[in-house]
BAKE-91213 format. One record per residue: residue in one letter; residue number from 1; x, y, z of N, C-alpha, C in turn. Coordinates in steps of 0.05 Angstrom, whole numbers. Atoms other than C-alpha are relative to their C-alpha. Layout:
N
+------+------+--------+--------+--------+--------+--------+--------+--------+--------+--------+
| resn | resi |    n_X |    n_Y |    n_Z |   ca_X |   ca_Y |   ca_Z |    c_X |    c_Y |    c_Z |
+------+------+--------+--------+--------+--------+--------+--------+--------+--------+--------+
|    A |  NUM |      X |      Y |      Z |      X |      Y |      Z |      X |      Y |      Z |
...
+------+------+--------+--------+--------+--------+--------+--------+--------+--------+--------+
// end
This chain:
190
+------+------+--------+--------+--------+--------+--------+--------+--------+--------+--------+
| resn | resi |    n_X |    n_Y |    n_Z |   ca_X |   ca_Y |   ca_Z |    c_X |    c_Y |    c_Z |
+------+------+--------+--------+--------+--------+--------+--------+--------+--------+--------+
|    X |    1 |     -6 |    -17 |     22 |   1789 |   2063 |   2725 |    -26 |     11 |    -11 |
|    X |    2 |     21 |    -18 |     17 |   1741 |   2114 |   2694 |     -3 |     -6 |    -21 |
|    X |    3 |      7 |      3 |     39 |   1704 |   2109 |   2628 |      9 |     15 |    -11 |
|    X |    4 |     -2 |    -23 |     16 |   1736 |   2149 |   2580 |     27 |     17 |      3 |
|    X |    5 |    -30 |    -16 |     -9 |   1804 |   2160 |   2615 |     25 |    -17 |    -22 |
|    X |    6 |    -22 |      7 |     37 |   1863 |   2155 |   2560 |     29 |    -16 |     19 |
|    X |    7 |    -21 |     28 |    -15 |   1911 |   2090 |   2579 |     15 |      3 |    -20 |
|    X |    8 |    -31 |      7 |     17 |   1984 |   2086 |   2544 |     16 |    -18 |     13 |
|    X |    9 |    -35 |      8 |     -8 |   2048 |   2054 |   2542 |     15 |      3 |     -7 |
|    X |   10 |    -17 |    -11 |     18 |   2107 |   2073 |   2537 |     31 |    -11 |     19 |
|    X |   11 |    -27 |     16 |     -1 |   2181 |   2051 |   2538 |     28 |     22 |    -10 |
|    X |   12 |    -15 |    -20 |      4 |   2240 |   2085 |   2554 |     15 |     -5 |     33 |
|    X |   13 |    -15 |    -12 |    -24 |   2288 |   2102 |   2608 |      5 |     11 |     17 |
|    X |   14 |      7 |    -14 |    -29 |   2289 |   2124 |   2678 |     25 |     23 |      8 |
|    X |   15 |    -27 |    -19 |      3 |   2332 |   2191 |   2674 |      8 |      6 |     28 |
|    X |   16 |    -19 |     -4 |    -27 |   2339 |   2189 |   2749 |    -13 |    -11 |     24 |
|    X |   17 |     14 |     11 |    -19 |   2323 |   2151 |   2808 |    -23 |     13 |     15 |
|    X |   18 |     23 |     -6 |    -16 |   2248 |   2147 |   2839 |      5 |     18 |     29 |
|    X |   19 |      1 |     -9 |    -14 |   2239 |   2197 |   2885 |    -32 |     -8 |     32 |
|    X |   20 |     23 |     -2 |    -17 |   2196 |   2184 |   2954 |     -9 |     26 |     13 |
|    X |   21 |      5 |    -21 |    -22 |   2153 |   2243 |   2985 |    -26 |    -11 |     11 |
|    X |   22 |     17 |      6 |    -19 |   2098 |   2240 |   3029 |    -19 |     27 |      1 |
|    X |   23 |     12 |    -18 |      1 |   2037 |   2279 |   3022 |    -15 |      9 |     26 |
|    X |   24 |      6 |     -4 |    -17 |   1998 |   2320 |   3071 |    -22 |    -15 |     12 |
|    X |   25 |     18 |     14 |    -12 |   1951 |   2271 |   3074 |      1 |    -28 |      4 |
|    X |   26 |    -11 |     21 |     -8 |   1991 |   2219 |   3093 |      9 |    -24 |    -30 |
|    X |   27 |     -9 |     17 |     33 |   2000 |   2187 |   3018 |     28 |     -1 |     -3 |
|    X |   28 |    -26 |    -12 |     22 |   2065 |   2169 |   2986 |      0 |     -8 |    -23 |
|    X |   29 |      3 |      3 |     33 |   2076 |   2175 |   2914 |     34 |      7 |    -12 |
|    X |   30 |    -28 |      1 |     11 |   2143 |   2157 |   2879 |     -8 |     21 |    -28 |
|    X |   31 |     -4 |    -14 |     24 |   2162 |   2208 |   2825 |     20 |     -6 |    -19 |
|    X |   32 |    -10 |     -3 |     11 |   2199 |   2195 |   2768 |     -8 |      9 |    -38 |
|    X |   33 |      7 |    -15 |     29 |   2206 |   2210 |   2692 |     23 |    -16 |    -26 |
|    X |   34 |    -10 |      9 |     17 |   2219 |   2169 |   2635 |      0 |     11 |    -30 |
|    X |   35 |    -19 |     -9 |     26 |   2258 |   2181 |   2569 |      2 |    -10 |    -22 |
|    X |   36 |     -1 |     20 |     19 |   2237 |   2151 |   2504 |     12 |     22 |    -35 |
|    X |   37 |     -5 |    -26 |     26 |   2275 |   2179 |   2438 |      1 |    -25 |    -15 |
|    X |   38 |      4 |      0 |     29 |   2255 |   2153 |   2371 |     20 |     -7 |    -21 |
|    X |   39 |    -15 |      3 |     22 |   2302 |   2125 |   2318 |     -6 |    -10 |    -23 |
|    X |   40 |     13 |      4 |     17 |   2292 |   2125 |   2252 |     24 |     -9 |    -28 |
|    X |   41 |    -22 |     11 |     21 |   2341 |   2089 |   2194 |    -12 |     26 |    -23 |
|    X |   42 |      0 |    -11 |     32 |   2360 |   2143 |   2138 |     12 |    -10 |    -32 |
|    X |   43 |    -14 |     30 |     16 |   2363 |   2101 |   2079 |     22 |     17 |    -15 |
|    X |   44 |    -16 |    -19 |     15 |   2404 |   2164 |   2043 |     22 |      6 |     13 |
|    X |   45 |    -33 |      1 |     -2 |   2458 |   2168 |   2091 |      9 |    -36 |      7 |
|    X |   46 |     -6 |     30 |    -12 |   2454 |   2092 |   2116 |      0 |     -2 |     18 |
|    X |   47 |     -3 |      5 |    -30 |   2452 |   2103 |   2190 |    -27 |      2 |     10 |
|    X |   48 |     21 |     -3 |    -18 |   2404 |   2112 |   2246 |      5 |     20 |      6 |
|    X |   49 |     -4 |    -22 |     -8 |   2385 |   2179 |   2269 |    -31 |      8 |     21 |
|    X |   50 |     17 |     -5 |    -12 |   2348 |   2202 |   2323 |    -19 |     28 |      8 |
|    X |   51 |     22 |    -17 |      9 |   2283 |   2235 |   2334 |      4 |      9 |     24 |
|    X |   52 |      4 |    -20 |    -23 |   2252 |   2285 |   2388 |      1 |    -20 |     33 |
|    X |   53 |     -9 |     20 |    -33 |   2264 |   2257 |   2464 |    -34 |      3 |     14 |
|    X |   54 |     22 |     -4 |    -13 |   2197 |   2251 |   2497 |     10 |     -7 |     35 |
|    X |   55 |     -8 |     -3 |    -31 |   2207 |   2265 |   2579 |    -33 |     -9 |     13 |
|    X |   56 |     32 |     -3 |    -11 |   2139 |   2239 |   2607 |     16 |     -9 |     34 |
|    X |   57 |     -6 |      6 |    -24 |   2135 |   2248 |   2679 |    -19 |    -12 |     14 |
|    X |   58 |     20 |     15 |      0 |   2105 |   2189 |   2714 |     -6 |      9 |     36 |
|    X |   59 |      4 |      3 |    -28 |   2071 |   2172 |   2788 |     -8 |    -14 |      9 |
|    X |   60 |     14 |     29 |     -8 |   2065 |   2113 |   2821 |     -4 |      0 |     41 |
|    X |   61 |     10 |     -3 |    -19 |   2023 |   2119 |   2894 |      8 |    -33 |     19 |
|    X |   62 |     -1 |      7 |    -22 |   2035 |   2089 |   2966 |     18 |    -27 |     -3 |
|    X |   63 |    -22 |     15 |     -6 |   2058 |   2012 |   2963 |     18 |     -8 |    -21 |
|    X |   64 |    -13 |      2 |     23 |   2069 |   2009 |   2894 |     18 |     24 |    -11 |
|    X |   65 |    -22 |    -20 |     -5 |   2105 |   2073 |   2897 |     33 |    -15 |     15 |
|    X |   66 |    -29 |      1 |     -7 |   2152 |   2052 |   2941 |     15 |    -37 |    -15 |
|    X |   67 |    -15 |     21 |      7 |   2164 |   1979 |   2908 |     12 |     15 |    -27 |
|    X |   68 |    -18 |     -7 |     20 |   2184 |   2023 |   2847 |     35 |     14 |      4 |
|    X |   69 |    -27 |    -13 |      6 |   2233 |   2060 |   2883 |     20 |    -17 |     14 |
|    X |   70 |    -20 |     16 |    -15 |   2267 |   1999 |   2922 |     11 |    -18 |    -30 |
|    X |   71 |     -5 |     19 |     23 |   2265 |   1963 |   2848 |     23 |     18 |    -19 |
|    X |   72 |    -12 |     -8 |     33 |   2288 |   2020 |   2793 |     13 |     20 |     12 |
|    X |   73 |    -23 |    -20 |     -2 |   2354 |   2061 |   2780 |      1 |     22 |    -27 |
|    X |   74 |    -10 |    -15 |     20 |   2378 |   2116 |   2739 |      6 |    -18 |    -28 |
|    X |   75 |    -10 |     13 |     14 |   2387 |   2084 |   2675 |    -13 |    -15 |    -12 |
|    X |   76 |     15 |     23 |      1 |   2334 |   2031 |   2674 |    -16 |      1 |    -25 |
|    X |   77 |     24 |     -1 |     18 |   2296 |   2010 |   2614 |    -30 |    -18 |     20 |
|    X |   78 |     21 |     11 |     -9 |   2226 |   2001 |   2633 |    -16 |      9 |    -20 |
|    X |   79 |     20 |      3 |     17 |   2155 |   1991 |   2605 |    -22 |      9 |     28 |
|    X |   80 |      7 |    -10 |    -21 |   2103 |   2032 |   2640 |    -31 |      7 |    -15 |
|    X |   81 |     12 |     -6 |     10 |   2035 |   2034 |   2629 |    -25 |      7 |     21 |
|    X |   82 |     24 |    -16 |    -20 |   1976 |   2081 |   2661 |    -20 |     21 |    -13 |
|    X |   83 |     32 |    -17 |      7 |   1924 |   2133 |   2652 |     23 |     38 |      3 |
|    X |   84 |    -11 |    -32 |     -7 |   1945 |   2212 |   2636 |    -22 |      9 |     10 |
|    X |   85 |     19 |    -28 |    -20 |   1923 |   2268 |   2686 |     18 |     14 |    -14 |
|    X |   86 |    -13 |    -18 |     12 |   1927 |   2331 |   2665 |     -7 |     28 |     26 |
|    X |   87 |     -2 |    -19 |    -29 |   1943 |   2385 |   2728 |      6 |     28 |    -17 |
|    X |   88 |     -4 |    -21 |     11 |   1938 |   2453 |   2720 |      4 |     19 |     23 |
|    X |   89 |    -15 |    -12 |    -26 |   1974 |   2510 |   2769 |     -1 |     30 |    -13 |
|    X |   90 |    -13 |    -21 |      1 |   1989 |   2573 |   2776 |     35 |      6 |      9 |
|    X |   91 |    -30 |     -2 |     -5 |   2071 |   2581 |   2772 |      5 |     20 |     27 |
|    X |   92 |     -5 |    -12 |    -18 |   2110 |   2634 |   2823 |      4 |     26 |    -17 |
|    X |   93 |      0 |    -23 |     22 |   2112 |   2685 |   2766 |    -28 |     11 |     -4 |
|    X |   94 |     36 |     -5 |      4 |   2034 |   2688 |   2765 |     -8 |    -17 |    -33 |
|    X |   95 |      9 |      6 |     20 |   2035 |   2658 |   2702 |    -24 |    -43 |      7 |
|    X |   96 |     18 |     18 |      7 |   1982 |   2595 |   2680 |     21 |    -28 |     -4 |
|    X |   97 |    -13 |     23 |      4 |   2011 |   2527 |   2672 |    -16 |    -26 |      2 |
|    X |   98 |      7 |     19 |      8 |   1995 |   2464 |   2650 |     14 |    -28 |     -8 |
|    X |   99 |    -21 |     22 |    -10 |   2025 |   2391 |   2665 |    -19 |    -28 |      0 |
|    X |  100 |     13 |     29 |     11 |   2007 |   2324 |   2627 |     25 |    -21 |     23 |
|    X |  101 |    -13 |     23 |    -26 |   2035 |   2258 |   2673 |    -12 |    -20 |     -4 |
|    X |  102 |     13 |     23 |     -1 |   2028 |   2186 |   2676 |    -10 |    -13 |     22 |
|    X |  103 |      2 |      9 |    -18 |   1996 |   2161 |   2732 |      7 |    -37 |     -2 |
|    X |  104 |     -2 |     24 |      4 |   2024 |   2093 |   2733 |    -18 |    -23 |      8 |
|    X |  105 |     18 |     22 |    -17 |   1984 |   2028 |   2738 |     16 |    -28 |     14 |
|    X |  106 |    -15 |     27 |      8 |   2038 |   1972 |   2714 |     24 |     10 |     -6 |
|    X |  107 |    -26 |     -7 |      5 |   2113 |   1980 |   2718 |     19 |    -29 |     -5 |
|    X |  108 |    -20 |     26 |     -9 |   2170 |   1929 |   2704 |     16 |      9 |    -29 |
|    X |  109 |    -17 |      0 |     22 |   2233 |   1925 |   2667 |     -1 |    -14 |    -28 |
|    X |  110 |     -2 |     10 |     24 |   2243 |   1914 |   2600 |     27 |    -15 |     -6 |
|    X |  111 |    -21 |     16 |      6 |   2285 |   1853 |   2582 |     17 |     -4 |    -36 |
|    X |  112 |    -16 |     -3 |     23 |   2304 |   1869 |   2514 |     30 |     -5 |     -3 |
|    X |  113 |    -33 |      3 |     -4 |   2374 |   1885 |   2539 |     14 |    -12 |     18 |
|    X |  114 |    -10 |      5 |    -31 |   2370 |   1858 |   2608 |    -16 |    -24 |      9 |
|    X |  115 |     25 |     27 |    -25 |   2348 |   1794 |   2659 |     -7 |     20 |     19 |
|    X |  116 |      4 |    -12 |    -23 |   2315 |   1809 |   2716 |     -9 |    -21 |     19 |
|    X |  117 |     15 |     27 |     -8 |   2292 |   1766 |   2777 |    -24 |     14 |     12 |
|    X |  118 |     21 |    -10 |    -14 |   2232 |   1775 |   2814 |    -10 |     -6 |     23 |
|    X |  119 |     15 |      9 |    -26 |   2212 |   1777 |   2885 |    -25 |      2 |      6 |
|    X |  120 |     27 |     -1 |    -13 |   2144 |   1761 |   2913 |      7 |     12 |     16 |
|    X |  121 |      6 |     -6 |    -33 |   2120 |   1803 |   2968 |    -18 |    -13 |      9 |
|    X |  122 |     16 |     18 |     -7 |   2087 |   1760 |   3012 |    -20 |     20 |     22 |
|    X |  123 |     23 |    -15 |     -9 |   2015 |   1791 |   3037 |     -7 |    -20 |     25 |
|    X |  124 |      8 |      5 |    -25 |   1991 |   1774 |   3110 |    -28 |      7 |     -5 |
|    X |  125 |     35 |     -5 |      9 |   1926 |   1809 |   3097 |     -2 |     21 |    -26 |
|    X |  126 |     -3 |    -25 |     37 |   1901 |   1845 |   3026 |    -14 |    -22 |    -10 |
|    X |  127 |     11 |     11 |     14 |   1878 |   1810 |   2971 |     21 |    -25 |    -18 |
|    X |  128 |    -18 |     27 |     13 |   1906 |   1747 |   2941 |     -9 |     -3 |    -33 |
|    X |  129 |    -10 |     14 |     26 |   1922 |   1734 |   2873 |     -3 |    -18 |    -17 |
|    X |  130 |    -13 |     29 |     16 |   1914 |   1679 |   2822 |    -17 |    -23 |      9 |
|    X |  131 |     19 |     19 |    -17 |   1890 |   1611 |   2852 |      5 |    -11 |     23 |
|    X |  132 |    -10 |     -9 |    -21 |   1900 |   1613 |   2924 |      3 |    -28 |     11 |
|    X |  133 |      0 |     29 |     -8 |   1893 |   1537 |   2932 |     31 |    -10 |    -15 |
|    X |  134 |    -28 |     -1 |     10 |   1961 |   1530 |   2887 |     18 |     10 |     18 |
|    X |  135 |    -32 |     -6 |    -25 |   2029 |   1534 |   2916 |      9 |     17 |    -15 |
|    X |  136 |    -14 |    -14 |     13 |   2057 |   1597 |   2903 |     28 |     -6 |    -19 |
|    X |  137 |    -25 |     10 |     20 |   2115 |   1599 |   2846 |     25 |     17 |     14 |
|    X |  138 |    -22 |    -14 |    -10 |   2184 |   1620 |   2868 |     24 |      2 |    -27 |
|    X |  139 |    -21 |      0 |     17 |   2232 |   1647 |   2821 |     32 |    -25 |     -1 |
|    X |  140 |    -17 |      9 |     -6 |   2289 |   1596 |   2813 |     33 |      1 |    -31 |
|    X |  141 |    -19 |     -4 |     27 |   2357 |   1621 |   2769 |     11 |    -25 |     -8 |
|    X |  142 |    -10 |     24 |     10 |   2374 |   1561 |   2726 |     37 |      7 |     -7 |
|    X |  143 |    -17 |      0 |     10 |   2443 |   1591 |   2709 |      1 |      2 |    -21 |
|    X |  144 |     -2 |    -16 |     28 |   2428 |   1599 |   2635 |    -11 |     19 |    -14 |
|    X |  145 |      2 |    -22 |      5 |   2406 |   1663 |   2641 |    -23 |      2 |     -9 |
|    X |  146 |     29 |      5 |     10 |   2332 |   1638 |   2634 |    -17 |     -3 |     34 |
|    X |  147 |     11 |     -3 |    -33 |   2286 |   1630 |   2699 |    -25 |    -24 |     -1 |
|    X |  148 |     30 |     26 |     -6 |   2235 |   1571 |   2714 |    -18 |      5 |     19 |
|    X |  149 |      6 |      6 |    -31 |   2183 |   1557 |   2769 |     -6 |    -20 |     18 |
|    X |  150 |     12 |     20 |    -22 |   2176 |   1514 |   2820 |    -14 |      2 |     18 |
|    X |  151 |     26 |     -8 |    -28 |   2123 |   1504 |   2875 |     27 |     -4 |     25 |
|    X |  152 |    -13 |      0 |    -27 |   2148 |   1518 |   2945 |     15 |    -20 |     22 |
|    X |  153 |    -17 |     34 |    -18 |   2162 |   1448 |   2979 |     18 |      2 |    -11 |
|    X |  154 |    -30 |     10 |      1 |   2220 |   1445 |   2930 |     18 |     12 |      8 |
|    X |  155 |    -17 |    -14 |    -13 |   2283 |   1449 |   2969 |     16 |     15 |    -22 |
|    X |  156 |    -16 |    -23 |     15 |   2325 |   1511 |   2937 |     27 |      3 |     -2 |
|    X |  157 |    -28 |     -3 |     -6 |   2397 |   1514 |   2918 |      3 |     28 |      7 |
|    X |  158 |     -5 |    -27 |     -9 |   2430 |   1574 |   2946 |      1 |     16 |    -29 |
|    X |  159 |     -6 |    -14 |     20 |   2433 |   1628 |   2901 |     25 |     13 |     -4 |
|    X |  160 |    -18 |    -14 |     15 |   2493 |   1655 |   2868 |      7 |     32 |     10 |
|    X |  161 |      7 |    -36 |     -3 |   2511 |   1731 |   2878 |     -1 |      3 |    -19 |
|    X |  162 |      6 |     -7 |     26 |   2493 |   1766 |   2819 |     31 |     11 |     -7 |
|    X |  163 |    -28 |    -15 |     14 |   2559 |   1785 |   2767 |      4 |     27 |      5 |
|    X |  164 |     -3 |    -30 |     -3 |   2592 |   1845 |   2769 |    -14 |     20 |    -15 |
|    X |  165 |      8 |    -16 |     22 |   2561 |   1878 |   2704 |    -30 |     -6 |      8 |
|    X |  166 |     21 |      1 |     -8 |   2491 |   1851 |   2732 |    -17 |     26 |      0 |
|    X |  167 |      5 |    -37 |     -5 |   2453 |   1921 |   2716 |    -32 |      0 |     15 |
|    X |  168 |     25 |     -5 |    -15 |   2390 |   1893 |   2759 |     16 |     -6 |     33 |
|    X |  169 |    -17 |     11 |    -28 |   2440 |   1883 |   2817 |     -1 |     28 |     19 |
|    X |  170 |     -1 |    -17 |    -11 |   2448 |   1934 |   2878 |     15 |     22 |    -17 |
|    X |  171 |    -22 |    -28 |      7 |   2486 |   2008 |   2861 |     20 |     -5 |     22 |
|    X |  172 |    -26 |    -14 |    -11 |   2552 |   2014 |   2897 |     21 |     20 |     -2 |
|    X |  173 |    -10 |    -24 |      4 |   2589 |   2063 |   2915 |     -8 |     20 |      0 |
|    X |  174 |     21 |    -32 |      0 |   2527 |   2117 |   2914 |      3 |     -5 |    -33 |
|    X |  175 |      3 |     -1 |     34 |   2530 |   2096 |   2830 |    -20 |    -15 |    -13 |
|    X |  176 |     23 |     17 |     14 |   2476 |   2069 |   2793 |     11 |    -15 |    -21 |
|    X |  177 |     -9 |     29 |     10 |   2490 |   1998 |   2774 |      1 |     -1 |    -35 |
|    X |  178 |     15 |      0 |     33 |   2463 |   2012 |   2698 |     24 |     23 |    -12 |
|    X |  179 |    -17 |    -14 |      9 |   2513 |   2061 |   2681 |     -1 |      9 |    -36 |
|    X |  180 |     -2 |    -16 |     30 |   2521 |   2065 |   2602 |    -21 |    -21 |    -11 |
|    X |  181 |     21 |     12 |      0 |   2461 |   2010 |   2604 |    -17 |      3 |    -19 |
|    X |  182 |     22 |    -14 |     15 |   2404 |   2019 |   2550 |      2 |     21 |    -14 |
|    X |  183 |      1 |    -27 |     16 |   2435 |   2072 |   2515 |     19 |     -9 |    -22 |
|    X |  184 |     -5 |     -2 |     31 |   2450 |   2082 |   2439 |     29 |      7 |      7 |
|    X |  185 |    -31 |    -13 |      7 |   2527 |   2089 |   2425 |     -1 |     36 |     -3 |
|    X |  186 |      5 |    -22 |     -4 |   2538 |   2163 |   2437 |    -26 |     10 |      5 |
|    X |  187 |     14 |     -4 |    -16 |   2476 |   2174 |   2470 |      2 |     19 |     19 |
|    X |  188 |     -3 |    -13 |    -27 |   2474 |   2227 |   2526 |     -8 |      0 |     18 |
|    X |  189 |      9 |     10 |    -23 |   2473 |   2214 |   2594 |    -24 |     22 |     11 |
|    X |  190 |     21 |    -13 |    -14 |   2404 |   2245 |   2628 |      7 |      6 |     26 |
+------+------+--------+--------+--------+--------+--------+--------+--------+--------+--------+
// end
């Protein structure tokens, strides 16, 4: 990271599943674009009312690209935090344009509303992690909707399939699992 480059975070909603493309120089870079809107209690009528929708469109490169798009759906609350670029183009009109973006560093769901589990990817060669003489930790679901770890020797009960309403569970059907998920009572769907 550069001196002087401007780091956020920000929290909000994935208005539509990560996209993979593949650049000409052999890169890939998942695209998507999260959705954070603002609510603010009016003490004069008594409710909540919401503010301007911020659309930031993010980008997360090559392997971490694609673990975003095997991980997150339409729907998803997440917590996303990176560095803005700011790209500047010429449109197809001739006109000037100008395009703020998050380059992502750190992605993962936000459990406010939701569990989640977590898989290790296990590295063959790369850089190791943590303290390499330790036995890696393996997620193990306790059933009360809480998560522990254990080191690796211990033998593992099978796991469960995840519930039907599970909104970190596969999509079926071609529908994204998260459906009315993370959103405000009348809310509109992105």
């Amino acid at each position: 990271m550069a001196i002087g480059e401007t780091v956020i975070t920000i929290i909000g909603n994935l208005t539509s599943d990560p996209e993979i493309r593949t650049t000409s120089q052999g890169a890939q870079v998942a695209s998507f674009t999260i959705a954070n809107t603002p609510r603010n209690f009016n003490k004069q009528t008594g409710q909540y009312e919401d503010g301007s929708t911020l659309f930031m469109r993010c980008s997360a490169w090559n392997e971490f690209g694609q673990h975003c798009a095997r991980s997150l759906a339409k729907g998803m609350r997440v917590i996303a935090q990176g560095r803005l670029q700011q790209h500047s183009y010429q449109a197809q009109d001739g006109s000037n344009r100008t395009v703020v973006e998050l380059q992502v560093d750190e992605l993962g769901p936000s459990l406010r509303y939701a569990t989640a589990q977590v898989h290790r990817i296990s590295r063959q060669d790369g850089p190791v992690y943590g303290n390499p003489a330790s036995p890696q930790p393996t997620t193990v679901n306790t059933g009360a909707g809480g998560w522990s770890q254990q080191p690796q020797q211990t033998q593992q009960p099978a796991q469960p399939a995840p519930p039907a309403d599970d909104p970190w569970s596969a999509p079926t059907d071609g529908q994204s699992s998260f459906g009315e998920f993370g959103k405000a009572d009348g809310e509109p769907d992105f």
